[in-house]
N, C-alpha and C positions, 0 to 999 in steps of 0.2 A: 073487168080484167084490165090492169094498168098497163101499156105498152112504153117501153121505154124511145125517146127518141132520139134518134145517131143524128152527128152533127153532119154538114156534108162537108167534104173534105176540102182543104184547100192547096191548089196546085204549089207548086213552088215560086211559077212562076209571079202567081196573084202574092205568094208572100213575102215575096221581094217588093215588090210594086206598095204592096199596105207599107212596109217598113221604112220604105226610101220617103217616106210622108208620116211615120207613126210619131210622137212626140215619147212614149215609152218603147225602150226596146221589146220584141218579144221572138223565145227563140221556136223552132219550128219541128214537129216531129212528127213524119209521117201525118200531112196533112189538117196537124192540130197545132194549136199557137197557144204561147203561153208567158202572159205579161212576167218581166224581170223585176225584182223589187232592187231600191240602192243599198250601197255598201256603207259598213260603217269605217272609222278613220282607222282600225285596225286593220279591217280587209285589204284601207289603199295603201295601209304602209307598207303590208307584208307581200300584196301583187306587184306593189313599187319599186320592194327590193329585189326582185324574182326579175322582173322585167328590165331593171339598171344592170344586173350580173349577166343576164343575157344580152343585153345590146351591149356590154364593155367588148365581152368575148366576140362578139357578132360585127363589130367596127372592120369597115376596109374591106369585107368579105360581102359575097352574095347574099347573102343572106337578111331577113328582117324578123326584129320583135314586133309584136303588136297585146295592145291591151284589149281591154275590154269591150269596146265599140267593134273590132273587127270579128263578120260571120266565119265561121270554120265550117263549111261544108262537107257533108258526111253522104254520098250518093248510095252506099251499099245498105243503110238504114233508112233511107229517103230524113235527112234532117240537116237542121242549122242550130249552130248554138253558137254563145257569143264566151269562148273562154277566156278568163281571167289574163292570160299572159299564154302566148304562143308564139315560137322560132319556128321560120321556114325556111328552109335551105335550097329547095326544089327552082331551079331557074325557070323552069316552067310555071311556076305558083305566082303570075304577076296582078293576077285578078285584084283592081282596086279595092272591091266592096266584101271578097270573098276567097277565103284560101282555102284551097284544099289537101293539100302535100305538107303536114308540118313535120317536125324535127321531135319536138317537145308543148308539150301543152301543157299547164299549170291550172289549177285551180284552189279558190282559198275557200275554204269550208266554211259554212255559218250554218246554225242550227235548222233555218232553213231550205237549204241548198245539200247540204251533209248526205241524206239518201240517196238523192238524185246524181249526186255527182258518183258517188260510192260504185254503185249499179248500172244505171241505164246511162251514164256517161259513159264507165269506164269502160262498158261493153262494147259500145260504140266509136269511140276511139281505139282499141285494140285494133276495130279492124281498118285502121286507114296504112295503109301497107308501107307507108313512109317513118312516120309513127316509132322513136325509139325509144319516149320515154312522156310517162304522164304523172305528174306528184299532186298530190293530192298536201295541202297545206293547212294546218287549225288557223286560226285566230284566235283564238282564247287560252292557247298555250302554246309552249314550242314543242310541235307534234308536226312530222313530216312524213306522211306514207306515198310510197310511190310503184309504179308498175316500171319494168324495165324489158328491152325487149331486146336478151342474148344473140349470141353471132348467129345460133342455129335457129331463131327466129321465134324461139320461145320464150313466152312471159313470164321474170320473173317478181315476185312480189316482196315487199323487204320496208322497214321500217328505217330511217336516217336519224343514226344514233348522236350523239354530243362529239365526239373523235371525229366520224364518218364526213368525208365527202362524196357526194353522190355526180359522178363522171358519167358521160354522157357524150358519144363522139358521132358529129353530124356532118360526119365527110369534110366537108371546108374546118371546120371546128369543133374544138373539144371545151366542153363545160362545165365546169367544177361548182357546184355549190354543196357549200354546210349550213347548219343549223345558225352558225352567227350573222351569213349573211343574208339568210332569209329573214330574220327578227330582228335584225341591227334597228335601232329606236322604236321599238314597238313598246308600248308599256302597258304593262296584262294585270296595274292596280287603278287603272280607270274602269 
């Protein structure tokens, strides 16, 4: 009889300590770790432009962007991930290595990453109670879904059409992005 064997779990705090020394990133979930692969030059254009729209708006106010190197802390799922482009407005959110209060989180989709971020991301960002909006970004075409999170606190889900700008108000700031300025010089015939 085959017995299967469980990994033992790793605390948070040992996954902080492996990461502040790992040479790949890796994000954290519930005690399990899980190496990040790199992006390709689409990924960084289209996180590039997501993250320059939000630090224009974000200028002079409390607030910061952050790309991909910074953890986003999730305590109500016990997790860490490292999201592509994240606003936080929370003056309390000063944590060098680690935010947990954001505004907006982005992510740019790749064939690999596409489920995960779909699913056990978006489930787990829903619940960070600061949290007003999560877009989910292609790279391989101009395709923009996103979660939005109404005055009465519920989420709604919605596709960002060609016309559409997708608003977005983070107390100190309000954030307008469309389809041109998330794929401004992206080119999708490489």
């Amino acid at each position: 009889m085959a017995l299967a064997l469980k990994k033992a779990a790793l605390s948070p705090a040992d996954y902080l300590a492996g990461e502040a020394e790992a040479r790949v990133k890796h994000e954290y979930v519930d005690g399990q770790v899980f190496a990040m692969a790199g992006a390709s030059e689409r990924h960084n254009r289209v996180a590039g432009n997501i993250f320059l729209h939000l630090r224009l708006a974000a200028r002079g106010t409390p607030c910061g962007v952050f790309m991909a190197d910074m953890k986003l802390r999730i305590t109500t799922v016990n997790a860490f991930y490292y999201p592509d482009v994240m606003l936080t407005c929370n003056e309390a959110d000063r944590d060098p290595i680690q935010k947990n209060a954001p505004c907006i989180v982005a992510e740019v989709l790749s064939p690999s990453t596409s489920t995960t971020d779909r699913r056990e991301k978006a489930l787990a960002y829903r619940q960070i109670p600061t949290l007003k909006a999560y877009i989910l970004a292609e790279q391989d075409r101009r395709a923009v879904d996103y979660f939005i999170r109404d005055e009465t606190g519920e989420w709604q889900q919605g596709t960002l059409g060609e016309m559409d700008i997708l608003g977005v108000d983070c107390g100190t700031i309000k954030i307008g992005l469309a389809l041109d300025d998330i794929y401004e010089d992206v080119d999708f015939l490489s």
